[in-house]
KEGUKOL-750236 format. One record per residue: residue in three letters; residue number from 1; x, z, y of N, C-alpha, C in turn. Coordinates in Angstrom, 2 decimals, m for minus. Layout:
REM KEGUKOL-750236
ALA, NUM, X, Z, Y, X, Z, Y, X, Z, Y;
...
This chain:
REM KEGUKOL-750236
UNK, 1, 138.99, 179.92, 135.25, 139.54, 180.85, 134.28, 140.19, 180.07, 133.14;
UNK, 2, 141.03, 180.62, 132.56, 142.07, 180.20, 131.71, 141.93, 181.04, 130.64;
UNK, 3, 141.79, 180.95, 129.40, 141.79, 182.01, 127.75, 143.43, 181.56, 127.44;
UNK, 4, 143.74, 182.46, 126.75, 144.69, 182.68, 126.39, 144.70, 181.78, 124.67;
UNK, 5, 146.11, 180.72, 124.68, 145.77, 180.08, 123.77, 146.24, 180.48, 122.55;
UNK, 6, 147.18, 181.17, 122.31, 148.09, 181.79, 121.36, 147.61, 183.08, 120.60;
UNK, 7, 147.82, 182.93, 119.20, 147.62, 183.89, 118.51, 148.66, 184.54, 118.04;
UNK, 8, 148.46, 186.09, 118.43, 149.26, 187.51, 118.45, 150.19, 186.99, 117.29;
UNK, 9, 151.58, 187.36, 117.32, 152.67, 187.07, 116.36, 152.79, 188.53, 115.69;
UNK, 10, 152.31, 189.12, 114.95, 152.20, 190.64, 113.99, 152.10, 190.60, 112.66;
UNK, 11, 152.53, 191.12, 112.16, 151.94, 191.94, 110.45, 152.29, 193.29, 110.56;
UNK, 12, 151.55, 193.85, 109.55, 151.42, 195.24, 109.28, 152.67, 195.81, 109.22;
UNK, 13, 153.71, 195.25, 108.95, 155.21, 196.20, 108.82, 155.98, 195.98, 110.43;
UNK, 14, 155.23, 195.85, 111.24, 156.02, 195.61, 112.47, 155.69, 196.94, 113.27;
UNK, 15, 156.99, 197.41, 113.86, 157.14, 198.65, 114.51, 157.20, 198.45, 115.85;
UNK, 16, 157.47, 197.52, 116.59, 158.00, 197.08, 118.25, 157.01, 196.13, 118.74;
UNK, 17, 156.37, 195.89, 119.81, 155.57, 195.13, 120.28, 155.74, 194.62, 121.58;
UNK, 18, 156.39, 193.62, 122.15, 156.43, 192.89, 123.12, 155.51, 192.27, 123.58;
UNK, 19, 155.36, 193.07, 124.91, 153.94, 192.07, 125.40, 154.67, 191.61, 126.81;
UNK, 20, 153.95, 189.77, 127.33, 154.43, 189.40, 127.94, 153.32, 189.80, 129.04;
UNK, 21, 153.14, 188.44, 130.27, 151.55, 188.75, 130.82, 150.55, 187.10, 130.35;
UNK, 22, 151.42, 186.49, 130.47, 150.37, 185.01, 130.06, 151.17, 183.81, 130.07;
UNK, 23, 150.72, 182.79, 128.78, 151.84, 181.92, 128.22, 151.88, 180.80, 130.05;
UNK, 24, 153.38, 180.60, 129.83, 153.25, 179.87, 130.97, 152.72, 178.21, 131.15;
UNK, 25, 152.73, 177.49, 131.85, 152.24, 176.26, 131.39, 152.93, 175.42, 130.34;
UNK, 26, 154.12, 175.65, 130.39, 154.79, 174.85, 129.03, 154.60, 175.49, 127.90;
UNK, 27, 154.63, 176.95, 127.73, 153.95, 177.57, 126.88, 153.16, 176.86, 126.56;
UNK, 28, 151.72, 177.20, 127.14, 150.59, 176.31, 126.35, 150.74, 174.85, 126.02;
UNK, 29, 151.77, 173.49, 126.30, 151.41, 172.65, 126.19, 151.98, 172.69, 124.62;
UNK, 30, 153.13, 173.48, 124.79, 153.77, 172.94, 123.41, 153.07, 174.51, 122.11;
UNK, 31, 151.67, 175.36, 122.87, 151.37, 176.16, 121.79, 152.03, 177.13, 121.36;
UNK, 32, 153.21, 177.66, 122.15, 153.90, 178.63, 121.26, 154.80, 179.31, 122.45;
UNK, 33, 154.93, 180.93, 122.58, 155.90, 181.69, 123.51, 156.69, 180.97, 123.74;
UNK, 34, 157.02, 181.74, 124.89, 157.90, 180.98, 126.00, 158.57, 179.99, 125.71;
UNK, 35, 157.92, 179.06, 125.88, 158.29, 177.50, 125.80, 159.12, 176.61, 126.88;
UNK, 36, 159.35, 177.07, 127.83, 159.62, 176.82, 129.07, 161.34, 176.93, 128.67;
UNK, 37, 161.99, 175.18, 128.95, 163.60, 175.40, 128.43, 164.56, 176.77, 128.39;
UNK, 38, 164.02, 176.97, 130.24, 164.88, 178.21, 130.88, 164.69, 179.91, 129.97;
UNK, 39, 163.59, 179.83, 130.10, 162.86, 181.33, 129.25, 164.19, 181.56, 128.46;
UNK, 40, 164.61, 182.58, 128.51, 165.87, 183.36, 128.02, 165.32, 184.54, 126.61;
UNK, 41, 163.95, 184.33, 126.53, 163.40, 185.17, 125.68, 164.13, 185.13, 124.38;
UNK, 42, 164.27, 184.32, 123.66, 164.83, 183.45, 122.17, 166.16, 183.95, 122.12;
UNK, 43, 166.79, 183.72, 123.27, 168.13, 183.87, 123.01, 168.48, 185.32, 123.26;
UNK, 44, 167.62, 185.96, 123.88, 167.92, 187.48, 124.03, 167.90, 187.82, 122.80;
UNK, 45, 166.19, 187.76, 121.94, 166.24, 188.06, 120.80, 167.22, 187.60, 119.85;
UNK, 46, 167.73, 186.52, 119.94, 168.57, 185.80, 119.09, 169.70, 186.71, 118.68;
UNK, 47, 170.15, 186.54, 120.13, 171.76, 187.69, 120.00, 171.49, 189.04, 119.79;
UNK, 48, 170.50, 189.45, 120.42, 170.27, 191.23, 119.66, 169.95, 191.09, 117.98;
UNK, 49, 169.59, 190.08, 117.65, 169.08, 190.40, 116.00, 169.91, 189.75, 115.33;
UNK, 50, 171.48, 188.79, 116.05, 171.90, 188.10, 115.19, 171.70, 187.04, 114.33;
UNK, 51, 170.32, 186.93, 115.10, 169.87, 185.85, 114.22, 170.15, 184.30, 114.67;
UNK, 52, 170.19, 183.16, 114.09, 169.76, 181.63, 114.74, 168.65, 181.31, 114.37;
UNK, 53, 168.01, 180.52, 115.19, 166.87, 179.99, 115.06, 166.75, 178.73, 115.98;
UNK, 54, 165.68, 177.38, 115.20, 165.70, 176.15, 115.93, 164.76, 175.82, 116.23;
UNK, 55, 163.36, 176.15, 114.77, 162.22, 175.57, 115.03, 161.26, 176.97, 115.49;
UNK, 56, 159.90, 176.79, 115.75, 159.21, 177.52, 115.71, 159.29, 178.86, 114.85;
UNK, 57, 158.80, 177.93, 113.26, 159.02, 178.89, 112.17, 159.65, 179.79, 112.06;
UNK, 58, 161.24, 179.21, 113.02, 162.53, 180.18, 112.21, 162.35, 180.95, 113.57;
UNK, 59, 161.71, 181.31, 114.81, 161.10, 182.28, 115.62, 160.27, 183.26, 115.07;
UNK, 60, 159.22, 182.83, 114.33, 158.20, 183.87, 113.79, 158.85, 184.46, 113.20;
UNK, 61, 159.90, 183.40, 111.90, 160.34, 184.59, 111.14, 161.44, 185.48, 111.46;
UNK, 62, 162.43, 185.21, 112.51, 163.22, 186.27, 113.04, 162.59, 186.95, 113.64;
UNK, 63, 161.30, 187.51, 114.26, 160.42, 188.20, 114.60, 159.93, 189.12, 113.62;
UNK, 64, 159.45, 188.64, 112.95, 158.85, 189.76, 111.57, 159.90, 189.94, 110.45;
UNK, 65, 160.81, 189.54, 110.71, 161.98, 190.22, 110.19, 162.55, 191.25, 109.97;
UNK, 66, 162.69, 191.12, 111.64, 163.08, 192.60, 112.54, 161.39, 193.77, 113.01;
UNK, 67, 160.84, 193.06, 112.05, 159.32, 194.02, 112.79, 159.56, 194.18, 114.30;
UNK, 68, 159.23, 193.04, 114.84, 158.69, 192.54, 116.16, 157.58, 191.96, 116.10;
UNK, 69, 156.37, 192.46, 116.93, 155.30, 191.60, 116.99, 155.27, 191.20, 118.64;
UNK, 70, 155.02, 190.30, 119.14, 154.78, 189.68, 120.61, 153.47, 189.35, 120.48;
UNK, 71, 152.91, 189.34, 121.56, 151.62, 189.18, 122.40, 151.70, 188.75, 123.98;
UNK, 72, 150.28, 188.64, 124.75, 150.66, 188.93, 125.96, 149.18, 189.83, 126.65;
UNK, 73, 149.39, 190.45, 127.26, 148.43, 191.40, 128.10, 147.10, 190.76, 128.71;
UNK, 74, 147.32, 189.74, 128.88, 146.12, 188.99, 129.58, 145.30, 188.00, 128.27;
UNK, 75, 144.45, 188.04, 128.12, 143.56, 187.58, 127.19, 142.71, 186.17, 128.62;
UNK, 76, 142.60, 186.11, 129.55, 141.78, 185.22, 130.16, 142.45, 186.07, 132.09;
UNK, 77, 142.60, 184.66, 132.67, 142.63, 184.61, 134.12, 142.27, 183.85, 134.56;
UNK, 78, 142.75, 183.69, 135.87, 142.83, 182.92, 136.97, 144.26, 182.50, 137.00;
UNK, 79, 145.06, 181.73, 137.24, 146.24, 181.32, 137.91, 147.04, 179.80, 138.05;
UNK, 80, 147.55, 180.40, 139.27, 148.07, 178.56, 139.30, 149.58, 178.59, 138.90;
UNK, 81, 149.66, 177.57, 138.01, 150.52, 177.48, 137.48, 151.35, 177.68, 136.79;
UNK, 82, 152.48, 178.41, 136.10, 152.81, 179.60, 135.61, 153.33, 181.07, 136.09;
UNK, 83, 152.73, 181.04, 138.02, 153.55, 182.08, 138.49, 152.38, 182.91, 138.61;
UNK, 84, 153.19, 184.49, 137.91, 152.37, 186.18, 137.88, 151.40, 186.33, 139.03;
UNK, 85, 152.45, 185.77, 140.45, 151.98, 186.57, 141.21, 150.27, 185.46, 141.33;
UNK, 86, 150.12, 184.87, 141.14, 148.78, 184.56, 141.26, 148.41, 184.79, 140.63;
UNK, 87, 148.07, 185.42, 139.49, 147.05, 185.93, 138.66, 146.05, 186.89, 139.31;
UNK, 88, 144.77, 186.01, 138.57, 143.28, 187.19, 139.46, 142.33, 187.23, 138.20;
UNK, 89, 141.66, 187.78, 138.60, 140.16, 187.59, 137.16, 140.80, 187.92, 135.94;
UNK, 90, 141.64, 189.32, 135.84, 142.21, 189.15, 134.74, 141.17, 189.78, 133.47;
UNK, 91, 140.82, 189.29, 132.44, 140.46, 190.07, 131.15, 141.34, 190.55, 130.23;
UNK, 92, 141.87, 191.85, 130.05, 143.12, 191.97, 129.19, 142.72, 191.95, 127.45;
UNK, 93, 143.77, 191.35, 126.96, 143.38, 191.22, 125.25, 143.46, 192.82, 124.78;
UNK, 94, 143.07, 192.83, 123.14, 142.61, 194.27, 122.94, 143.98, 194.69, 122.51;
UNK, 95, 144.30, 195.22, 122.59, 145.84, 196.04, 122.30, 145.76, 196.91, 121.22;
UNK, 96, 144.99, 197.64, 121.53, 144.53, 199.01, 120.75, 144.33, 198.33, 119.38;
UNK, 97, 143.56, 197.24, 119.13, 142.62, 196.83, 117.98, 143.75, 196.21, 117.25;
UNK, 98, 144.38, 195.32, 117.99, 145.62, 194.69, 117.89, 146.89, 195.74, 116.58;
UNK, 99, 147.03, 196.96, 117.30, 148.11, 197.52, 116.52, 147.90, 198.77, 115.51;
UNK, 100, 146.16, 198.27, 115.20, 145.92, 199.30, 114.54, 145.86, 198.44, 112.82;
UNK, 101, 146.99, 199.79, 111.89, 147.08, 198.90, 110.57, 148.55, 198.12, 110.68;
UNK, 102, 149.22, 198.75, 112.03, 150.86, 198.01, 111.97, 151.19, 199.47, 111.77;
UNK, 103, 152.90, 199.53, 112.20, 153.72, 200.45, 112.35, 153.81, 200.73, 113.58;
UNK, 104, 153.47, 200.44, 114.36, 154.07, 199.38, 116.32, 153.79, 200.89, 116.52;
UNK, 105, 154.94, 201.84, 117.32, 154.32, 203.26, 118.05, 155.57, 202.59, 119.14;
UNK, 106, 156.32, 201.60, 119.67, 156.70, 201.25, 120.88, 156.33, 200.34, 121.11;
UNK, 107, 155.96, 200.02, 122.39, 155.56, 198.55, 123.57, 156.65, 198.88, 124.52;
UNK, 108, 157.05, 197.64, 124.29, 157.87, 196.94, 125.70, 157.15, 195.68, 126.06;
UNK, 109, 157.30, 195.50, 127.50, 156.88, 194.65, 128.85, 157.68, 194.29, 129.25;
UNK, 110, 157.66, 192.81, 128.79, 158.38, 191.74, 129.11, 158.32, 191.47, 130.76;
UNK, 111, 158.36, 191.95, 131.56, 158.48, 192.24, 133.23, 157.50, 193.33, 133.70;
UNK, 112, 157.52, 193.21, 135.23, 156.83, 193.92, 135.78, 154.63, 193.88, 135.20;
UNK, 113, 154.90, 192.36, 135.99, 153.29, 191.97, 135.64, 152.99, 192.38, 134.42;
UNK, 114, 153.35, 192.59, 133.24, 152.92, 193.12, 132.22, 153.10, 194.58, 132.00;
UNK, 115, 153.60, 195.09, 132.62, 153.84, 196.82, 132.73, 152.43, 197.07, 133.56;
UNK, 116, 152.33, 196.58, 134.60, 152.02, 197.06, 135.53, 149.89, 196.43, 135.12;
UNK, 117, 149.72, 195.22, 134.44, 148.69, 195.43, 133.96, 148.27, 196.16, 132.41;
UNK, 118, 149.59, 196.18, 131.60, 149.36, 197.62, 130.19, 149.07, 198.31, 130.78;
UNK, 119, 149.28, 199.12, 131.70, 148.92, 200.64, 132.34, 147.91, 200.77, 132.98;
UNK, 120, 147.66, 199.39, 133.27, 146.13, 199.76, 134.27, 144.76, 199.77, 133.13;
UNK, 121, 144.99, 198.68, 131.73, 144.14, 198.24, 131.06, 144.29, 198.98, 129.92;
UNK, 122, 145.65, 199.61, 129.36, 146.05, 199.34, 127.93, 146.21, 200.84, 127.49;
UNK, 123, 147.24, 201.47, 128.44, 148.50, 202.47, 128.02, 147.08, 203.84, 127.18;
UNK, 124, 145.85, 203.78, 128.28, 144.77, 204.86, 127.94, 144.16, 204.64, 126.52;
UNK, 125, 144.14, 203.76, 126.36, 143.79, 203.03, 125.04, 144.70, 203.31, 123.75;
UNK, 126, 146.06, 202.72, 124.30, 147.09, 203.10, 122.97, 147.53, 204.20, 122.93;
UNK, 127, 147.50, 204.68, 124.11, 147.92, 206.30, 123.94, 149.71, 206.07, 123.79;
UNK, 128, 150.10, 205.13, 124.11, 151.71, 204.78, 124.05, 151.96, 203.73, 125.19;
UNK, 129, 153.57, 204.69, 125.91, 153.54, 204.34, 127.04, 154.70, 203.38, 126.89;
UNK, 130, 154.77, 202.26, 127.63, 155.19, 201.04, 127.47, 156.80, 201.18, 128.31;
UNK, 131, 157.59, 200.56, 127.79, 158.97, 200.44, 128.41, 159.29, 199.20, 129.30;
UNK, 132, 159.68, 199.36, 130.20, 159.53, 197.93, 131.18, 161.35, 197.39, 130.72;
UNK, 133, 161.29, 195.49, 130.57, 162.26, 195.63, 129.99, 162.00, 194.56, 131.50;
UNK, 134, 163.25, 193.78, 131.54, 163.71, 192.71, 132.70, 163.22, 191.94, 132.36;
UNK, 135, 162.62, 190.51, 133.46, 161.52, 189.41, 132.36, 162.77, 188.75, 131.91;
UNK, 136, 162.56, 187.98, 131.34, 163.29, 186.95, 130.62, 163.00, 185.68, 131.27;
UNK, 137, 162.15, 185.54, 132.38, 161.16, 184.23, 132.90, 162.81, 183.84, 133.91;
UNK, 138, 162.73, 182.41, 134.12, 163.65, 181.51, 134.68, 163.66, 181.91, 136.36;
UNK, 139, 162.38, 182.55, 136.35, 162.25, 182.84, 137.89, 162.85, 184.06, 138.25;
UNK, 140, 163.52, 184.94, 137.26, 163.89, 185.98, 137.54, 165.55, 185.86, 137.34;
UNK, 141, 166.06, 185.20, 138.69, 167.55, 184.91, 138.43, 168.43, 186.03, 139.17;
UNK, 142, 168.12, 186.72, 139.34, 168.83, 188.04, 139.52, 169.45, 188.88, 138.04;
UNK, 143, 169.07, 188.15, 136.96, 169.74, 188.45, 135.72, 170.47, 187.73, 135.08;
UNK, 144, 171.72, 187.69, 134.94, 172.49, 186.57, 134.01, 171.91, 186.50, 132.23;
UNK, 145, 171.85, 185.50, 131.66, 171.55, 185.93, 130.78, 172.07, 187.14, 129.77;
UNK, 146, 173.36, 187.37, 130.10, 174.21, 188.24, 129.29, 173.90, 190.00, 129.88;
UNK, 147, 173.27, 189.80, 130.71, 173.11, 191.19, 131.68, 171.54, 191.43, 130.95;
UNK, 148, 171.13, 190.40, 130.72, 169.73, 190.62, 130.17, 169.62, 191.16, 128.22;
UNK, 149, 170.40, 190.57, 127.68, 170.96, 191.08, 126.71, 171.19, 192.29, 126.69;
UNK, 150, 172.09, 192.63, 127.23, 172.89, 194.06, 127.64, 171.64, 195.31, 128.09;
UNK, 151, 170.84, 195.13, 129.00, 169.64, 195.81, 129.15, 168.51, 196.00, 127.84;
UNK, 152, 168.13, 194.67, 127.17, 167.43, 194.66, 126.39, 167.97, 195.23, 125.26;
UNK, 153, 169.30, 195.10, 124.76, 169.70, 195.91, 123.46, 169.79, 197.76, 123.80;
UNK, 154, 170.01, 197.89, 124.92, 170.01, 199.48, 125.31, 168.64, 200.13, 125.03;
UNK, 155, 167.49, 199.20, 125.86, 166.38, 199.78, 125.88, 165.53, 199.48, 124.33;
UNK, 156, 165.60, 198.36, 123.63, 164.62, 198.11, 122.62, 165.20, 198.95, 121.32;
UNK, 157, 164.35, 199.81, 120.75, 164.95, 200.26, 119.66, 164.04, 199.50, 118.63;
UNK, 158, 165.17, 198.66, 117.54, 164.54, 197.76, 116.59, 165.18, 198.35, 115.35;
């Protein structure tokens, strides 16, 4: 089993909540969301919020900027490597506890695996049903990055 190493990116004025399913291995080495070169996450957000950003910092803070908080659904697994589909033994983090004392009344799911474990663990809990957005993960190359943009600014209301 694997704990989840990252702590929830939120404050109280954040309305939108992105949850992924679990940091991938470059994630955890370097401590911080999608860390992994390819991860298109940054730059999705980037160009929907207009924002630039280089270091960490200037991530968090174009995040709580725009009242975005990110997380990920799995609090502790099983898996090899950084791919979904092996995930087993999952413990999901608390969600509910998580967005109580924000603004957050939307969740979006950063792919399937995270839709598909919010709803099994979460959605009864928050009582708010989650929007499945396209992953942003390198393994999902059936999306150009610009097509991923284009989806994500339709569906996320920020």
């Amino acid at each position: 089993m694997i704990e989840h190493p990252l702590e929830p990116i939120i404050d109280e004025q954040c309305e939108v909540l992105i949850l992924g399913s679990f940091p991938s291995v470059k994630s955890r080495e370097i401590s911080f969301y999608y860390g992994h070169p390819q991860n298109r996450f940054w730059k999705i957000i980037g160009t929907i919020t207009q924002t630039d950003y280089e270091t960490i910092e200037d991530k968090k803070k174009m995040l709580l900027e725009h009242h975005i908080a990110i997380w990920d659904i799995i609090h502790s697994c099983t898996i090899t490597g950084s791919s979904d589909a092996s995930i087993k033994d999952v413990v999901p983090n608390d969600i509910k506890t998580l967005i109580q004392g924000t603004n957050i009344k939307r969740i979006y799911c950063n792919g399937g695996t995270s839709l598909k474990l919010y709803k099994k663990y979460q959605e009864k809990e928050t009582g708010i049903k989650a929007v499945l957005l396209p992953s942003s993960s390198p393994a999902n190359a059936r999306y150009r990055l610009s097509d991923l943009v284009d989806i994500w600014k339709k569906k996320l209301t920020l």
